[in-house]
C-alpha positions as CSV (number, residue, x, y, z in Angstrom):
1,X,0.0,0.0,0.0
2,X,1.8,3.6,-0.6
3,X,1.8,6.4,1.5
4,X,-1.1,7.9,-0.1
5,X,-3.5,5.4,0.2
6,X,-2.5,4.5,3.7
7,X,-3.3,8.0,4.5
8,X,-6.3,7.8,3.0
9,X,-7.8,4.8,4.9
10,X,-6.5,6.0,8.3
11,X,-8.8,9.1,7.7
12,X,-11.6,7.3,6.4
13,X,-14.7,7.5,8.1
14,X,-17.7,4.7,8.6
15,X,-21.0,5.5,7.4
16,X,-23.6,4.6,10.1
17,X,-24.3,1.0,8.0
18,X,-20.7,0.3,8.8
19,X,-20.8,0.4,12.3
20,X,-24.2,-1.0,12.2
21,X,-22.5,-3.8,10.7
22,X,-19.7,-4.2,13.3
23,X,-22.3,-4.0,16.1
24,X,-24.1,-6.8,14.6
25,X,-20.8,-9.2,14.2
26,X,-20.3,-8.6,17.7
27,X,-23.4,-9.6,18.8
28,X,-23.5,-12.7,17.2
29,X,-19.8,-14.0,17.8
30,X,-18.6,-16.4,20.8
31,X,-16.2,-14.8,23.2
32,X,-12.5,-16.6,20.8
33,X,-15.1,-16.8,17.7
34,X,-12.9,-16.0,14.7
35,X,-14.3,-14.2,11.9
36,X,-12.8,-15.0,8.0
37,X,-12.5,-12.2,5.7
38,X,-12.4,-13.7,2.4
39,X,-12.0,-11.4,-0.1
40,X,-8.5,-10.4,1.4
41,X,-7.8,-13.4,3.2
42,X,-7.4,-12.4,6.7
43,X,-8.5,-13.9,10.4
44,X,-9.6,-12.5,13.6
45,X,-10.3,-13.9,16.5
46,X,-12.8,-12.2,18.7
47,X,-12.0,-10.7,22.1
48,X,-15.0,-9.6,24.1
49,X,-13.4,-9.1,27.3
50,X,-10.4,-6.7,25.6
51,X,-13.3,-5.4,23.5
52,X,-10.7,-6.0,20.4
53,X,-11.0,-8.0,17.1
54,X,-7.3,-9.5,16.9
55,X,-5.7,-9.9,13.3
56,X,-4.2,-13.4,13.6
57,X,-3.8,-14.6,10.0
58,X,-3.3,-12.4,6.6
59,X,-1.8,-8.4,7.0
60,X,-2.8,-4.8,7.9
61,X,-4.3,-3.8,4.5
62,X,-7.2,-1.0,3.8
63,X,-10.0,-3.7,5.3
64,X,-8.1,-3.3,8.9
65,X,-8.4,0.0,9.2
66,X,-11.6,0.1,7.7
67,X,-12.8,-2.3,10.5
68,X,-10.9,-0.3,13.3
69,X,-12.7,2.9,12.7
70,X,-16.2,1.1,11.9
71,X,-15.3,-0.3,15.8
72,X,-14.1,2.9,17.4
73,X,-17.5,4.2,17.8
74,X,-18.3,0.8,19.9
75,X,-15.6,1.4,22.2
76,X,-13.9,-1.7,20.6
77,X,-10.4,-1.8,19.2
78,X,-8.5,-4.1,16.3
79,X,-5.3,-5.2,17.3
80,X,-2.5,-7.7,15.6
81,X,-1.1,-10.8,17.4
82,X,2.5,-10.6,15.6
83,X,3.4,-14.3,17.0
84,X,0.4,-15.8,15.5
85,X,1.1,-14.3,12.0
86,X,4.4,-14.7,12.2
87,X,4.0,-18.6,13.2
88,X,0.9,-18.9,11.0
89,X,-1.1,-20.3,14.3
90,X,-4.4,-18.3,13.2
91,X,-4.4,-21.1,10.6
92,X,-5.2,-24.0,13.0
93,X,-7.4,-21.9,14.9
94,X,-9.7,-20.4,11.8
95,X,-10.0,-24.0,10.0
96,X,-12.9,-23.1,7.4
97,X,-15.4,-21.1,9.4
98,X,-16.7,-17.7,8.5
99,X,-17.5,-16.8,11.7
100,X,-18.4,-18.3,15.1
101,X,-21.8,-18.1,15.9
102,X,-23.4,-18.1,19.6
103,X,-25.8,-20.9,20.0
């Protein structure tokens, strides 16, 4: 990503559907649910008691920060678990699930 269009997404601001959104993924996720972004191939896990969707599998790209500023108005953050990337351990702990849903 340039400098230019990093800029650009770290400015960007959520329309209320995007946080709408957000509010509705974390209502519906397991406390250690993962979530699986497809379309650019990232993981994170789910941290209700942080408050914090952590990055464990893929890389900080536009979608991250567009996800981090759709959670700021929730009072929830995104972090990035450098040893799971780094070890690929989101991997084993995504499998093939979209999300984890509450029962």
């Amino acid at each position: 990503m340039s400098e230019a269009e990093l800029k650009y997404w770290q400015n960007w601001k959520p329309r209320p559907m995007d946080v709408q959104f957000m509010a509705m993924m974390i209502s519906t996720m397991k406390d250690g649910g993962v979530w699986a972004v497809p379309v650019n191939k990232t993981v994170y896990k789910v941290d209700k008691q942080k408050k914090a969707f952590v990055l464990i599998e893929g890389g900080v790209d536009h979608l991250f920060y567009m996800n981090e500023k759709a959670l700021q108005p929730l009072g929830w953050t995104v972090e990035v678990d450098a040893a799971a990337l780094a070890t690929g351990a989101g991997k084993t702990q995504a499998g093939n699930k979209a999300h984890d849903l509450q029962a």
